[in-house]
C-alpha positions in Angstrom: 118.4 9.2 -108.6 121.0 10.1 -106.1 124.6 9.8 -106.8 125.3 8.5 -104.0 122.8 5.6 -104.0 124.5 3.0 -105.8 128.0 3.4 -104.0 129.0 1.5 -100.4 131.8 1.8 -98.6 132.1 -1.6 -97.8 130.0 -0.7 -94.7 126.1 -1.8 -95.2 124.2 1.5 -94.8 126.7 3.9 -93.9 127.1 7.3 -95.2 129.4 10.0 -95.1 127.8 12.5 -92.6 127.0 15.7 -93.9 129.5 19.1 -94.2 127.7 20.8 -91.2 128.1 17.9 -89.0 131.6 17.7 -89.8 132.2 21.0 -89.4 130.3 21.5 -85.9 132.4 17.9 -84.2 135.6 19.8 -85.1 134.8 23.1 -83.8 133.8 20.6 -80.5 136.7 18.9 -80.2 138.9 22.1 -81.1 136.8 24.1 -78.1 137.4 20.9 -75.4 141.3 21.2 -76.3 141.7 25.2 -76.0 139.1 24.6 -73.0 141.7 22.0 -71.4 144.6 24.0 -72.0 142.8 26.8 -70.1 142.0 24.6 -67.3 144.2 25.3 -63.1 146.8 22.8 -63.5 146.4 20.5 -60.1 148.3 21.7 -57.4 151.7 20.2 -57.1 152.6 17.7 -54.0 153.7 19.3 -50.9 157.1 18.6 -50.1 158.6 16.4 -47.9 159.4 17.9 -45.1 162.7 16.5 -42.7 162.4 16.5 -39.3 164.5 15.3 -36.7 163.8 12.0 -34.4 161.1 12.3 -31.7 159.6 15.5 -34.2 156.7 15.6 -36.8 155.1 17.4 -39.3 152.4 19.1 -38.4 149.2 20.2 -41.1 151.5 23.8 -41.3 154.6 21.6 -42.4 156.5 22.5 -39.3 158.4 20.0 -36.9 156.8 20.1 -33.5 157.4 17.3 -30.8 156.0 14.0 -30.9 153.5 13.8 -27.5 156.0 12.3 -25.1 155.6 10.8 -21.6 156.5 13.0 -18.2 155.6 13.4 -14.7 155.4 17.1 -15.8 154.9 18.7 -18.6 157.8 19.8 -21.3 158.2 23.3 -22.4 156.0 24.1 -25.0 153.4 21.2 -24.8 149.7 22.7 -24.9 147.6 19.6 -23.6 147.8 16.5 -21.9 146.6 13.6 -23.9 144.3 10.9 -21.9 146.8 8.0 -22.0 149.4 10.5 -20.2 151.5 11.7 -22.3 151.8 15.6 -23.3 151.2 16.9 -27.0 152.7 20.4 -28.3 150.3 20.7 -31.4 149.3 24.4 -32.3 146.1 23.4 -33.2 143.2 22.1 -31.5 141.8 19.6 -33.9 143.8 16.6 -34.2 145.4 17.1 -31.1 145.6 13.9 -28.9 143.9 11.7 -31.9 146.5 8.6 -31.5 146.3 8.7 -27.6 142.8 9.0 -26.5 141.6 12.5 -26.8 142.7 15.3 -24.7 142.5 14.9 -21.0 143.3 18.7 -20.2 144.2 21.8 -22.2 147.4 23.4 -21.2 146.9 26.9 -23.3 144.6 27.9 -25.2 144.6 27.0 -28.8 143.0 28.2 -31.6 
């Protein structure tokens, strides 16, 4: 007879699993923690970038203009956006997105 069949643990049917079974769910769990530790960290959040009134940040974190209205346009804008007023953004997509689309390029973008 086995030893072990007459004991309980208070738990109908349960047994102790064996050794190797043991053995292999540590090595697991050790591997997943040394395998997290190894993991890239997530990058940290950009920071906030100041800029001053009638300026934003742009997708390179630098202050440009905010599109403004004229009956020409400022120094430094590259397009005129459909609802009239004239954005400075260095880049082309995004451009002109809260006022219509671009009307007209100014300069050429990249």
């Amino acid at each position: 007879m086995n030893s072990d069949a007459g004991r309980h643990s208070g738990l109908t049917g349960m047994r102790k699993p064996p050794r190797r079974v043991a053995i292999a769910t540590w090595l697991f769990a050790a591997g997943v923690g040394v395998a997290s530790g190894l993991a890239p960290q997530a990058a940290a959040a950009p920071a906030f970038i100041a800029c001053s009134a009638g300026e934003y940040a742009n997708v390179d974190s630098v202050c440009v203009p905010r599109p403004e209205r004229g009956t020409v346009a400022p120094d430094g804008a590259t397009a005129q956006c459909k609802d009239g007023t004239y954005s400075s953004s260095r880049h082309r997509a995004g451009t002109c997105s809260h006022h219509g689309g671009v009307a007209r390029w100014l300069v050429a973008l990249p």
